[in-house]
C-alpha positions as CSV (number, residue, x, y, z in Angstrom):
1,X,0.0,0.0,0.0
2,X,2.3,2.4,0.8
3,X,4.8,1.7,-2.9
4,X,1.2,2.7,-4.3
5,X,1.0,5.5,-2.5
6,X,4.2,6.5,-3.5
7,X,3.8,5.5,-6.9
8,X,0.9,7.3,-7.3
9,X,2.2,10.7,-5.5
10,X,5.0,10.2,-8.5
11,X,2.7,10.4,-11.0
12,X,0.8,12.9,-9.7
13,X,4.1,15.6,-9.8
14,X,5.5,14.3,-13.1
15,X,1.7,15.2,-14.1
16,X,1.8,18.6,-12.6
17,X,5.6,19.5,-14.0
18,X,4.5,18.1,-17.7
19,X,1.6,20.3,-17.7
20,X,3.8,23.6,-15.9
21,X,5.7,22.6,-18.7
22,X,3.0,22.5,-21.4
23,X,2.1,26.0,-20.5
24,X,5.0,27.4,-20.3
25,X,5.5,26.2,-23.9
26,X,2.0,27.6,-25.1
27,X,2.8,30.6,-23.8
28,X,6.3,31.1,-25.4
29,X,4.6,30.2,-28.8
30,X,2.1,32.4,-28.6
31,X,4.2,35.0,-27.1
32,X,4.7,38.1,-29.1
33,X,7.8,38.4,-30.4
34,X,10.3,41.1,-28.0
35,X,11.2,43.3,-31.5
36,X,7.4,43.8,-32.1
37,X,6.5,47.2,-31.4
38,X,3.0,48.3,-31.3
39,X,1.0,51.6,-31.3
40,X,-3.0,51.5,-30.9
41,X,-6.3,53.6,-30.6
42,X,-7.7,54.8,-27.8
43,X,-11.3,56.2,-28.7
44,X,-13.5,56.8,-25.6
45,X,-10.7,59.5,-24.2
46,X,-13.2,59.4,-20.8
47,X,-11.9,56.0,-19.8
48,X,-8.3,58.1,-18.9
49,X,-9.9,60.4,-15.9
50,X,-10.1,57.4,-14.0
51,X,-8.1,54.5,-15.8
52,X,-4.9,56.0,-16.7
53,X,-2.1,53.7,-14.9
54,X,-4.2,50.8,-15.9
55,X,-4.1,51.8,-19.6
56,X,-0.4,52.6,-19.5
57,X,0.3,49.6,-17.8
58,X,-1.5,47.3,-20.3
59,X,0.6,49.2,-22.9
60,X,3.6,49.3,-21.3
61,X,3.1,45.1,-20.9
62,X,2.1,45.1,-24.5
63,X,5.3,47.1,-25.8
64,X,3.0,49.7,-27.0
65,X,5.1,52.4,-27.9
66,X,2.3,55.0,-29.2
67,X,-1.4,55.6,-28.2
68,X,-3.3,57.6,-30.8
69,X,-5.6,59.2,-28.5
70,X,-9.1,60.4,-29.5
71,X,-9.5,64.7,-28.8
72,X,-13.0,65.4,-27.4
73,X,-15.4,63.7,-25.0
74,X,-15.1,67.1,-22.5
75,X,-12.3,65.8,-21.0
76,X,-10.4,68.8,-19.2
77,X,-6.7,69.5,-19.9
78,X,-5.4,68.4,-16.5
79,X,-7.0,65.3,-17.5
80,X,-4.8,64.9,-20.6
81,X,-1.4,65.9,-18.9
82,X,-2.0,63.2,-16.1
83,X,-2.3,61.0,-19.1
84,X,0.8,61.9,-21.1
85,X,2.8,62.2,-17.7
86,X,1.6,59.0,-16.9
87,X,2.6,57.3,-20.2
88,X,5.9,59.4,-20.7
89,X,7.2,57.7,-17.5
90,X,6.9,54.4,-18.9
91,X,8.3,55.6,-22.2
92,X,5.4,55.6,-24.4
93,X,4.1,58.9,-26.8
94,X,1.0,60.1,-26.9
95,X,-0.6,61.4,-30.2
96,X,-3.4,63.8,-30.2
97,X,-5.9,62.0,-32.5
98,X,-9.2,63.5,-34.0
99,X,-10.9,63.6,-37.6
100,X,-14.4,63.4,-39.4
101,X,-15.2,62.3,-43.1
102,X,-16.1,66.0,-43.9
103,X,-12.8,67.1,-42.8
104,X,-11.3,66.5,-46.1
105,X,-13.5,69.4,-47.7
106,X,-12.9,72.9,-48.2
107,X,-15.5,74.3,-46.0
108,X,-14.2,72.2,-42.8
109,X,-10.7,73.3,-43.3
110,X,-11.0,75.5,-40.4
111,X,-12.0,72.6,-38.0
112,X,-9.0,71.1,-38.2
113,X,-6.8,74.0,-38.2
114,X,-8.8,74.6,-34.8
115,X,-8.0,71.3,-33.7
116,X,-3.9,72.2,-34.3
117,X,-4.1,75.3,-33.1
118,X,-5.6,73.5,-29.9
119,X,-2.7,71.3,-29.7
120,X,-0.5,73.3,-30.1
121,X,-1.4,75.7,-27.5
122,X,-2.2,72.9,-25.0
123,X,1.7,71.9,-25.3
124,X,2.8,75.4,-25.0
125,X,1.2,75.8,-21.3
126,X,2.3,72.2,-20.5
127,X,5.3,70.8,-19.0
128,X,7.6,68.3,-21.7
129,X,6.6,65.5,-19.8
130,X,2.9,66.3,-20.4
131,X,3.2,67.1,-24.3
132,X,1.4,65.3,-27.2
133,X,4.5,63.9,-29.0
134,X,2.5,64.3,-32.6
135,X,-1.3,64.5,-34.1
136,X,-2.7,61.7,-36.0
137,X,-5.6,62.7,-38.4
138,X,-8.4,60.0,-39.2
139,X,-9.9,61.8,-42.2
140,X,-12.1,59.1,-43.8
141,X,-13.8,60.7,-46.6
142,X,-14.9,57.7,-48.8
143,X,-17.8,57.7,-46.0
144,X,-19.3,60.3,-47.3
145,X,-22.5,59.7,-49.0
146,X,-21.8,61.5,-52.2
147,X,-18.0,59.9,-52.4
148,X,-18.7,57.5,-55.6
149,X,-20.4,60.7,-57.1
150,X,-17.7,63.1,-56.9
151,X,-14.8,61.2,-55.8
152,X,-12.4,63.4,-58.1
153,X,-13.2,66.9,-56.5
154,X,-13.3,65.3,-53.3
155,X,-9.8,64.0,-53.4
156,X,-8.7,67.5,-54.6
157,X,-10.0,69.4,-52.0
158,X,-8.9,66.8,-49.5
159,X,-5.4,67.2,-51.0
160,X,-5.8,71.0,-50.4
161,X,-6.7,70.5,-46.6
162,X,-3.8,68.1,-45.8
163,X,-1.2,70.8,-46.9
164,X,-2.6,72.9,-45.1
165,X,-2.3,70.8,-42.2
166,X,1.1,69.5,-42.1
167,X,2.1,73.7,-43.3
168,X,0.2,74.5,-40.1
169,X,2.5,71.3,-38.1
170,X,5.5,72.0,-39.2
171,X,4.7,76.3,-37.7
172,X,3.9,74.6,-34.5
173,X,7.0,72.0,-34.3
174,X,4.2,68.8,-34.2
175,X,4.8,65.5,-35.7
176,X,2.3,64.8,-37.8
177,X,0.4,61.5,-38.8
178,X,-2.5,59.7,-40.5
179,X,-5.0,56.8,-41.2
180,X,-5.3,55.8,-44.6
181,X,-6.9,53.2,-46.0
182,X,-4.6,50.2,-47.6
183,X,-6.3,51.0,-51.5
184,X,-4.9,54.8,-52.2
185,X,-2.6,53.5,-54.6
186,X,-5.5,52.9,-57.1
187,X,-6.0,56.8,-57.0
188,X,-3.9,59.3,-58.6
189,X,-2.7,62.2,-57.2
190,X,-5.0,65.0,-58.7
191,X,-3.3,67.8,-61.2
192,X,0.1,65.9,-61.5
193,X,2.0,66.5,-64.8
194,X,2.5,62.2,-64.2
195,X,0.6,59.7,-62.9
196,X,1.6,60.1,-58.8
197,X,-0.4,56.9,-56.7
198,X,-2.1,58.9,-53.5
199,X,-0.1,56.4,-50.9
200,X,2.8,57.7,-52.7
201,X,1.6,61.3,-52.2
202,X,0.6,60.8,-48.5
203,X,3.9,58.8,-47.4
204,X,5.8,62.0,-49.0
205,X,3.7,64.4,-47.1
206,X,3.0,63.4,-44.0
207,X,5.7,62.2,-41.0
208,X,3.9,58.6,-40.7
209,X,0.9,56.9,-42.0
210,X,-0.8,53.8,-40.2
211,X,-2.1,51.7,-42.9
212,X,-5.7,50.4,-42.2
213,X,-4.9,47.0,-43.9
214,X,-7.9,45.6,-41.9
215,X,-7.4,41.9,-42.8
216,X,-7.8,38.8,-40.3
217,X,-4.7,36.7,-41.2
218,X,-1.1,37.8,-41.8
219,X,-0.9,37.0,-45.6
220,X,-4.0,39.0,-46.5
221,X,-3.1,41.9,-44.2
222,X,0.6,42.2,-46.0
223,X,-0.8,41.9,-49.2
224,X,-3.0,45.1,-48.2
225,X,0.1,46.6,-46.4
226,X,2.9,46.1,-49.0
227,X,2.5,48.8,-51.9
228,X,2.3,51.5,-48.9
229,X,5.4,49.7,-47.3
230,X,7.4,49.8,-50.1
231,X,7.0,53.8,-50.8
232,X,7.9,54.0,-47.1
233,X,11.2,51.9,-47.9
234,X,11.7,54.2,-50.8
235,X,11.0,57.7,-48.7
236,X,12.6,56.1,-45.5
237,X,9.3,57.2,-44.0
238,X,7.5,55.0,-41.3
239,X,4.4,52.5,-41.5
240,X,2.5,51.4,-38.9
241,X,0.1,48.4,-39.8
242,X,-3.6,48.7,-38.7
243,X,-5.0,45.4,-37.6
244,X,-8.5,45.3,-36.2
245,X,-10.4,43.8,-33.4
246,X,-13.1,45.4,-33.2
247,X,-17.0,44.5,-34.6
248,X,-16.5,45.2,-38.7
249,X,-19.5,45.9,-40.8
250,X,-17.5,45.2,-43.8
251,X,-18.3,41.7,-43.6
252,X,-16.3,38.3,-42.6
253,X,-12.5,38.1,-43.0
254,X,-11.4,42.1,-42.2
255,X,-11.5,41.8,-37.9
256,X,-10.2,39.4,-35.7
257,X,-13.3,40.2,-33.7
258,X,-14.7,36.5,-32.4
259,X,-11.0,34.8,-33.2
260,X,-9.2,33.9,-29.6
261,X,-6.2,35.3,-28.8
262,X,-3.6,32.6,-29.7
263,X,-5.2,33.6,-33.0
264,X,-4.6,36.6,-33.1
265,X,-0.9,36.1,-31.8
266,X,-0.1,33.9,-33.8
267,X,-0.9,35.6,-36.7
268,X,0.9,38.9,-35.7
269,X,3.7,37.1,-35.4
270,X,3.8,35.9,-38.6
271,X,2.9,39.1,-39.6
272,X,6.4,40.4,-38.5
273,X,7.8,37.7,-40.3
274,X,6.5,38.6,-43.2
275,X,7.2,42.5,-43.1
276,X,10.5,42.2,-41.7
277,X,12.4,43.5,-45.0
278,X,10.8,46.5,-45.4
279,X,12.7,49.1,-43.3
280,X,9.5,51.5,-43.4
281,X,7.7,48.7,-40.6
282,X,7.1,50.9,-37.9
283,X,5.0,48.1,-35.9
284,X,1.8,47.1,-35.7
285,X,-1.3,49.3,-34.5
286,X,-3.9,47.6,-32.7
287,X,-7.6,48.6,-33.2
288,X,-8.2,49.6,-30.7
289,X,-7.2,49.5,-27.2
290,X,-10.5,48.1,-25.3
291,X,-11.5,45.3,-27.7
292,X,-7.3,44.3,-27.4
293,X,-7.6,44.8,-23.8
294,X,-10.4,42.3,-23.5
295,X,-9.7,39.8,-25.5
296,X,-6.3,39.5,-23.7
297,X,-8.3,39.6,-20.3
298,X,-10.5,36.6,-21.9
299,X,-7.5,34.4,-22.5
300,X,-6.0,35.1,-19.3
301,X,-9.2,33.8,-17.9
302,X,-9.4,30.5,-19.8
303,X,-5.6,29.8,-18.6
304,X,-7.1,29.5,-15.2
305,X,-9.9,27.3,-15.3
């Protein structure tokens, strides 16, 4: 009785160190790799009067290295600089994020130029610690109802606007960013002597663009990446790579929304494998913080039962 006891007390560790084992092993594969960095969006700016060291401390376990953070919401300045204090301590930028589909025509110039000249200000009366490290515009016009209609004139007056923007960044000593959409090398730059692709165009222009190549798995998303990659290889400019998470009314195959999160590991890893020739790959941006957040909170959770 007692060799059985024994025997089976044996058994029971060599179980419990195979499966400590097993785990640890899941977790390295799934692991993301240490060179990844990442960036993502923040949209509902309210969670940061009462969440900020837990968002920066997600991030800062994610090797987030920018949060494009949404501008509005009536959140107060002190508000922000706790934010960007909080975040500049663990080394991580914050970028002043705002835009609307009617911001790339003529008559809503202004509202951007309000929303620089807010930024700008804001980091004049802050401490460095407390600054917006850059802007990032979402300008999405191809929403607009009348896009198919009058897609050319749109284009040209968005054109218009963003010069004026990054003219008004450069005055004000702000890095200055975008979202665009993976398909703007099927569109030509408008009133070019030769044909000019409008990734080409926007790459040249602005300090960085994060591609919305809005794909669920790594093949797919590079293929959507790549042309905008390569002119930031040629321009030495850099690329962040939008991946989404979030609910997509674009239909099946564009969000990693309802995939677990050795899914969606895996495949940013491969991802990185994938991009790393391209000298232009900033990282990846996640889209967006609280759908990343939980579905990492959800894995965590099955670990344990």
């Amino acid at each position: 009785m007692k060799i059985w006891n024994i025997r089976v007390g044996r058994k029971k560790q060599l179980f419990i160190l195979c499966g400590g084992i097993a785990l640890f092993l899941l977790l390295l594969v799934i692991r993301p790799s240490s060179s990844e960095a990442k960036a993502t969006w923040l949209w509902n700016t309210k969670l940061i009067q009462q969440h900020s060291e837990d968002i920066v401390a997600f991030a800062k376990k994610q090797r987030v290295k920018i949060i494009f953070l949404q501008i509005g919401g009536d959140v107060k300045e002190d508000s922000y600089r706790n934010f960007v204090r909080t975040a500049s301590s663990s080394g991580i930028e914050v970028h002043a994020l705002n835009g609307k589909p009617e911001w790339a025509l003529r008559e809503h110039r202004q509202e951007a130029g309000d929303f620089l000249d807010w930024v700008e200000k804001y980091n004049a009366e802050s401490q460095p610690e407390e600054k917006f490290s850059g802007v990032q515009f979402d300008v999405e016009p191809y929403l607009l109802d009348d896009w198919e209609k009058r897609q050319a004139s749109i284009v040209k007056e968005w054109v218009e606007n963003i010069h004026s923007w990054i003219e008004a960044g450069k005055d004000g000593g702000i890095e200055v960013g975008a979202a665009v959409p993976f398909w703007l090398d099927g569109i030509d730059y408008p009133g070019a002597d030769k044909k000019i692709p409008l990734n080409r165009w926007m790459v040249d222009k602005f300090d960085y663009v994060a591609i919305m190549a809005y794909r669920d798995e790594a093949g797919r998303i590079y293929t959507a990446a790549k042309a905008t990659l390569e002119e930031g290889d040629r321009q030495n400019k850099d690329v962040w790579v939008g991946v989404e998470l979030g609910k997509s009314k674009e239909g099946p195959g564009v969000s990693f929304h309802g995939k677990s999160f050795h899914i969606l590991t895996g495949e940013m890893n491969k991802l990185v494998r994938l991009v790393k020739g391209h000298s232009s790959f900033a990282g990846i941006a996640i889209h967006s913080y609280e759908p990343w957040r939980d579905k990492l909170s959800q894995w965590e959770q099955s670990l344990k039962k």
